[in-house]
N, C-alpha and C positions, 0 to 999 in steps of 0.2 A: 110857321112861315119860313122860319129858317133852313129847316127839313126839307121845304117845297124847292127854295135857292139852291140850297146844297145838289138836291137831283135836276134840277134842271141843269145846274153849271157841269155836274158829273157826265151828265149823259149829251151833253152839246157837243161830245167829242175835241173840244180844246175851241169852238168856234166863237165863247165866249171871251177868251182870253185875246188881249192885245199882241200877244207874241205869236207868231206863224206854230205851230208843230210842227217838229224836226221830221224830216219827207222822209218815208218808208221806202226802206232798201230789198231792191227783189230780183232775186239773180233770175233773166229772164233770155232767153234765146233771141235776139233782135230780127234773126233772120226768118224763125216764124209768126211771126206776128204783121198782119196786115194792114194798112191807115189807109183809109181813104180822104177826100180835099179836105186841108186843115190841119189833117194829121191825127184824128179823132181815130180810137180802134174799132176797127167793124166789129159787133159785136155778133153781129146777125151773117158771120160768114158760111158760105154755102160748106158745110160741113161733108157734100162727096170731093172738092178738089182741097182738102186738106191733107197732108202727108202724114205719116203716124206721129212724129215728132210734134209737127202744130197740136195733133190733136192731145196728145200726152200734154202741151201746155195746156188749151183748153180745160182738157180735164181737172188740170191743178187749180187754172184761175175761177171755176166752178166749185170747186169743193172748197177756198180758200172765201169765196163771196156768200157763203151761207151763213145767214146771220143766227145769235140764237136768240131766244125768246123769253130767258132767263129776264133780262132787263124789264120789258112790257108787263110782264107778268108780276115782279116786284112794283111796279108801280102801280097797279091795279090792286095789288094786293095794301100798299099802303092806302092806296086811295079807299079800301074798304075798311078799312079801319079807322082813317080820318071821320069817315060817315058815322061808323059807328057810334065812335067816339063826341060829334056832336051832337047827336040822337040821345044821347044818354046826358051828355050835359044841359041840353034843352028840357027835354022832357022826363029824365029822368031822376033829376035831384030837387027834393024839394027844399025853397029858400025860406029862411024868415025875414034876411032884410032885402030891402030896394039896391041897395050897393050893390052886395051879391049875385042877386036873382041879374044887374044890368051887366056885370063881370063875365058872368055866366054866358050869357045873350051875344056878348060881343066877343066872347073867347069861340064857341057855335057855331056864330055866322063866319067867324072866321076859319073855321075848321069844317064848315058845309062848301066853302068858296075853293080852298086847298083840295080836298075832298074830290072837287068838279071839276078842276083843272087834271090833276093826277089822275081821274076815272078816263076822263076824256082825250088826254095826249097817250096813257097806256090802252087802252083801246086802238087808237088812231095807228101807234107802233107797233103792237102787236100783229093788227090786220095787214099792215106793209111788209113787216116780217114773212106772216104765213105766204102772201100773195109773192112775194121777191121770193124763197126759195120753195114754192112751188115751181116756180117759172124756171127757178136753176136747175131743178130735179129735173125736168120734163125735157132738157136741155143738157143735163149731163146722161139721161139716157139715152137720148140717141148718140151723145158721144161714145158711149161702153160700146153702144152697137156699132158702132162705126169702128172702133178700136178693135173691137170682138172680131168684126169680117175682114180684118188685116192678119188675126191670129192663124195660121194654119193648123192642120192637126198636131205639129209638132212644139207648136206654142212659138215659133219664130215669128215676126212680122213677115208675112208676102205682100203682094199685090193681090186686090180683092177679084174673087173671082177663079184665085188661081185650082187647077185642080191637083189632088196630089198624087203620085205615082202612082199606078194601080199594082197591086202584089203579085210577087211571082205566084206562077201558075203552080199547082198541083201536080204530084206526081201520077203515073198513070195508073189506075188501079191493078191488080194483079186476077189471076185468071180465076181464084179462090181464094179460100182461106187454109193456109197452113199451119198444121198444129206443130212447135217449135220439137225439137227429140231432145231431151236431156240424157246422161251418163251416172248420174251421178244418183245415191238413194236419201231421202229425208229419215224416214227411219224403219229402222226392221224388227218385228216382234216373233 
């Protein structure tokens, strides 16, 4: 039970605690970034009237919002063990007193109950996990694309659309081919 506490308090990101968590510091461009009424960040901004700069933050605050799945998955993994573990103490030890065999039962049920909570909230966060940086992926690709059609072929940012120089022309070809005269001998036998 105590285990169960522990991760719950661990992973509430500080929402348990009575004291605020000291606000995260993030060096961020003011001037690209957009608010609509309230002052709420569009998050759903139309990504062709963005300048490369907006989208270079985009791109950071996408690759910075991907969460990982390390957590969900430790908890799943504990919660399969919790099961385990009162599977085997229910039915897998055999008792000779009443004491025991009721110690047993109530250590079980309490380790089938831990068990279902931890299967159940690491499921729940894991599938939010997958579905939220699905959502970011599909979302910072069309950022690359949008970044990518600012890149020209020289790798500077232009404006999209732009075309690039077309190459000087060819010289003009010659009336034949001429075999070059040399003076000089490679070797004489």
């Amino acid at each position: 039970m105590t285990v169960l506490a522990l991760t719950v308090a661990l992973m509430s990101g500080g929402l348990l605690q009575e004291r605020q968590p000291p606000p995260q510091m993030h060096l961020v461009d003011t001037a690209t970034l957009e608010f609509v009424a309230g002052g709420l960040l569009r998050a759903n901004a139309d990504l062709d009237s963005m300048s490369f700069q907006q989208l270079q933050v985009e791109r950071g605050r996408l690759e910075e919002a991907r969460r990982s799945l390390v957590a969900p998955i430790v908890l799943l993994s504990i919660g399969g063990a919790a099961l385990i573990t009162a599977n085997v103490l229910l039915f897998g030890i055999p008792v000779g007193s009443l004491g025991a065999a009721l110690g047993l039962v109530i250590v079980g049920g309490v380790l089938y109950v831990a068990a279902g909570v931890l299967l159940v909230v690491g499921t729940i966060v894991l599938i939010s996990a997958i579905v939220n940086n699905a959502r970011n992926g599909s979302r910072l690709r069309r950022v690359e694309e949008r970044i990518n059609s600012f890149n020209g072929p020289g790798g500077n940012p232009g404006q999209p659309g732009d075309v690039p120089p077309p190459p000087p022309p060819m010289p003009a070809p010659a009336s034949g081919w001429s075999v070059p005269q040399t003076d000089f001998v490679l070797a004489q036998f």
